[in-house]
C-alpha positions as CSV (number, residue, x, y, z in Angstrom):
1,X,40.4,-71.0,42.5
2,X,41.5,-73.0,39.6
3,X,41.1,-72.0,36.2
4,X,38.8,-74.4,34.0
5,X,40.3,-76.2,30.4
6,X,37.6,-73.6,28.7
7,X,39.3,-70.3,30.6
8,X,43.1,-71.8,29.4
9,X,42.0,-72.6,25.7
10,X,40.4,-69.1,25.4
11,X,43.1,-67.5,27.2
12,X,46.1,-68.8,25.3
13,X,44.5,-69.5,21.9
14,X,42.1,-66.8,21.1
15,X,40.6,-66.9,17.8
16,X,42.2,-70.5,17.4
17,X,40.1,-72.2,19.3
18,X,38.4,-74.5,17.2
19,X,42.1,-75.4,15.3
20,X,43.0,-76.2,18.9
21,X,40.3,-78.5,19.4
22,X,40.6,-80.0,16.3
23,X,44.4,-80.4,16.6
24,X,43.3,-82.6,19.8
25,X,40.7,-84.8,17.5
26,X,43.9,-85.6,15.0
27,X,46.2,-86.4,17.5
28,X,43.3,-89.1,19.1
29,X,42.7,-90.5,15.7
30,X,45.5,-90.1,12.9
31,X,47.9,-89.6,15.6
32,X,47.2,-93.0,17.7
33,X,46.3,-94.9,14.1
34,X,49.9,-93.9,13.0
35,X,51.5,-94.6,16.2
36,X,52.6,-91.2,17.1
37,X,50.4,-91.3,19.9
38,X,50.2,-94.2,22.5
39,X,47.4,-96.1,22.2
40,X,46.2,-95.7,25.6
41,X,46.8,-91.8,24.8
42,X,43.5,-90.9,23.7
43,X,42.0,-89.5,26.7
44,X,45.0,-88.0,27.9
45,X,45.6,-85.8,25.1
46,X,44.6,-82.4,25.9
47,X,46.2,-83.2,29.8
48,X,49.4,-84.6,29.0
49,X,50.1,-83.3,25.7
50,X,48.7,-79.7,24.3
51,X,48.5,-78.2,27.9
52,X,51.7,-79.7,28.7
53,X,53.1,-77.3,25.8
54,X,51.4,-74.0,26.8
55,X,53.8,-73.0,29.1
56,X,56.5,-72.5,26.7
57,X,54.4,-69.9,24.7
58,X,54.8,-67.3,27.3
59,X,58.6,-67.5,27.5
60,X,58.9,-66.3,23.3
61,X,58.9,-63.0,22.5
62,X,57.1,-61.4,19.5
63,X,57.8,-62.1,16.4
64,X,60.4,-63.7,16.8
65,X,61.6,-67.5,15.1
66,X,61.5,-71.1,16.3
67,X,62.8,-74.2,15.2
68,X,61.2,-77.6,17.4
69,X,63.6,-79.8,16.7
70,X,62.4,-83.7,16.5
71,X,58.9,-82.1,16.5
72,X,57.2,-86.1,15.8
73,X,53.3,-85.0,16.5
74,X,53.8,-81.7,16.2
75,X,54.2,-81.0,20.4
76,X,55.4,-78.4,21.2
77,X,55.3,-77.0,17.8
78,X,51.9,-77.0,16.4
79,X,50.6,-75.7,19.9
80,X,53.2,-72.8,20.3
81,X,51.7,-71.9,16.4
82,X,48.2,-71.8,17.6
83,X,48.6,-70.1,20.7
84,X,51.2,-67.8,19.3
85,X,50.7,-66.8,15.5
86,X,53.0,-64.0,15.8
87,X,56.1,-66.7,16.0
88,X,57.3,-68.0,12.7
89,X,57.4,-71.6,13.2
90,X,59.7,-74.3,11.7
91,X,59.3,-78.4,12.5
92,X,62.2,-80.4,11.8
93,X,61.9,-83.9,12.0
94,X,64.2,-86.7,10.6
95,X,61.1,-89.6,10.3
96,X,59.4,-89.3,6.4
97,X,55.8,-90.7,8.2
98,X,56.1,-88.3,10.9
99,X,57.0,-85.1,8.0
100,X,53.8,-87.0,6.4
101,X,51.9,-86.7,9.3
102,X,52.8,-82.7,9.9
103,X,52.4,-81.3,6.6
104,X,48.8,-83.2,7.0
105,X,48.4,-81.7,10.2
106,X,49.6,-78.1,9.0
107,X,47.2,-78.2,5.9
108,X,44.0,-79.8,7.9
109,X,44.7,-76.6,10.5
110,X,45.6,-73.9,7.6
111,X,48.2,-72.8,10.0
112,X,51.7,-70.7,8.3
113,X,54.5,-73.2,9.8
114,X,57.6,-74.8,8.1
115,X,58.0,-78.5,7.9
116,X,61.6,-79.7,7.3
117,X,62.8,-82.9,7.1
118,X,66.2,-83.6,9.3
119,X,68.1,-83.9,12.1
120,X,69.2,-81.2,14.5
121,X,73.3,-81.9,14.0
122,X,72.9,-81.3,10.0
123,X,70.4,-78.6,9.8
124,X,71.3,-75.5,8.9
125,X,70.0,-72.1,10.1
126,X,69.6,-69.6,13.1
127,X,66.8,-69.0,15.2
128,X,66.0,-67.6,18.1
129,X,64.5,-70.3,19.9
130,X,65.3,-73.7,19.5
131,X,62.5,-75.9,21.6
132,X,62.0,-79.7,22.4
133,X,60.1,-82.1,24.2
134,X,61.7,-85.4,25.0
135,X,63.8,-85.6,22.8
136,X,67.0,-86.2,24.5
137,X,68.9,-85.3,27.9
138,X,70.0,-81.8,27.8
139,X,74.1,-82.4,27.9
140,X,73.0,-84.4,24.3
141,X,70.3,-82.1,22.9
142,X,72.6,-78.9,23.7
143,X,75.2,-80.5,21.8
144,X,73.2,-81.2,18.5
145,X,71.3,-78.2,18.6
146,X,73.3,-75.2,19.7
147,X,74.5,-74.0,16.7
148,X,71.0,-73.4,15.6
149,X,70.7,-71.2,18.3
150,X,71.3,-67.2,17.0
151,X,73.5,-65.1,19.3
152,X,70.8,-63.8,21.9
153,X,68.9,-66.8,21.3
154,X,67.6,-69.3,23.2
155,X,67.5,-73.1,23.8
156,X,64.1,-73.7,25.6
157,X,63.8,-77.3,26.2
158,X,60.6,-79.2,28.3
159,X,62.2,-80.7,31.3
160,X,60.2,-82.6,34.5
161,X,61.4,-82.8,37.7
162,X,64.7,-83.7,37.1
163,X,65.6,-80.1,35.2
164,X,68.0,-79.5,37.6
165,X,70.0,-82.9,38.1
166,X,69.8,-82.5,33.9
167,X,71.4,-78.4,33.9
168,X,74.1,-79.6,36.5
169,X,75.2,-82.7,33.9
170,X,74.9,-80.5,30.6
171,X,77.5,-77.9,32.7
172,X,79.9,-81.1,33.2
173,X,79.1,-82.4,30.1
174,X,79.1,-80.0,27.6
175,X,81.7,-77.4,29.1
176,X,82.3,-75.8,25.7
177,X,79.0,-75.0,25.4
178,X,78.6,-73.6,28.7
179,X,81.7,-70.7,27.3
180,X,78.8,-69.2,25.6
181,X,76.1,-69.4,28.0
182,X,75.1,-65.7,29.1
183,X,72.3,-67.4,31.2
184,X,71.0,-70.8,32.4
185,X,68.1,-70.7,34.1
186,X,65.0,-73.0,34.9
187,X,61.7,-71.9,34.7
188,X,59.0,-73.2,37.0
189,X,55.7,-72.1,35.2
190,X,52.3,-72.3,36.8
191,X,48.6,-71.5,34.8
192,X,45.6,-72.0,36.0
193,X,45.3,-76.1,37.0
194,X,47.9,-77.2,35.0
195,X,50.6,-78.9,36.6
196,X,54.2,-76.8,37.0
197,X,55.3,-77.0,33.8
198,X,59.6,-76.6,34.1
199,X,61.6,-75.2,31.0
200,X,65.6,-74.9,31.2
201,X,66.2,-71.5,29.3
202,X,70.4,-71.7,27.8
203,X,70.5,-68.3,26.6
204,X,73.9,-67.9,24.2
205,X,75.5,-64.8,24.6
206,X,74.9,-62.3,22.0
């Protein structure tokens, strides 16, 4: 039996429901208006986009730090803050619309989350998750972002089904990197009727 959009949105964002919802409504209107959002995206939102991101939440342990790097509308960000308010959350993004656009979006939800203007190669800091979604093929994005990553941390980054053509190129290309891997691994992550949602986990030795 499949589990209905209601079951997943009470499941994974308990008392944050009606942020959740209204996270959607922005990303249909501000978000397509301010071309974050395809314009054809409207309908697809909660499909391709926020459900998309709930996967990652059950991969982050409590309490613990995240930096999404190249957040742009907030995904997966703003969706691993209102599913998991235990996670202190920072967005870093190099665009000033799109830093317009989250600090909007953090105020309009009253959510705690950090909004830092950047890119991933300058930014200083440890945390122990570094997340993104399409932002760039993993031998790149391990290269810009690993030092962000705290010794027992994590690089979580949203793959499709290429994850595992992607881990076998950031191994070839990014072999200096790979000295401080303690653990590569992808994870294939099923809820509900979602599609398999595939994360490659780079965990840096401690």
């Amino acid at each position: 039996m499949s589990v209905s959009r209601e079951t997943l949105i009470s499941a994974y964002f308990g008392e944050r429901q009606e942020e959740v919802a209204r996270f959607a409504e922005i990303l249909a209107t501000w978000g397509i208006e301010r071309g974050l959002v395809g314009p054809k995206e409207g309908e697809r939102i909660w499909d391709r986009h926020i459900a998309n991101c709930i996967p990652i939440t059950t991969l982050l342990s409590k309490g613990s730090s995240l930096l999404d790097i190249g957040s742009g509308a907030g995904l997966p960000g703003i969706v691993i803050a209102l599913a998991r308010p235990d996670v202190k959350i920072t967005l870093l993004e190099p665009l000033q619309r799109r830093i317009d656009f989250l600090e909007e979006v953090v105020g309009e939800l009253g959510i705690e989350v950090t909004v830092k203007r950047g890119r991933a190669e300058s930014f200083k800091g440890g945390f122990n998750y570094v997340t993104a979604r399409a932002v760039a093929p993993l031998p790149k994005l391990a290269t810009v972002s690993w030092h962000l990553v705290m010794g027992g941390g994590s690089l979580l980054a949203m793959k499709g089904e290429g994850a595992a053509t992607e881990l076998e190129a950031a191994k070839l290309e990014a072999p200096k990197i790979f000295k401080k891997v303690a653990k590569a691994e992808i994870h294939e992550i099923t809820l509900g009727e979602l599609p398999v949602a595939r994360v490659i986990e780079l965990k840096k030795a401690g």
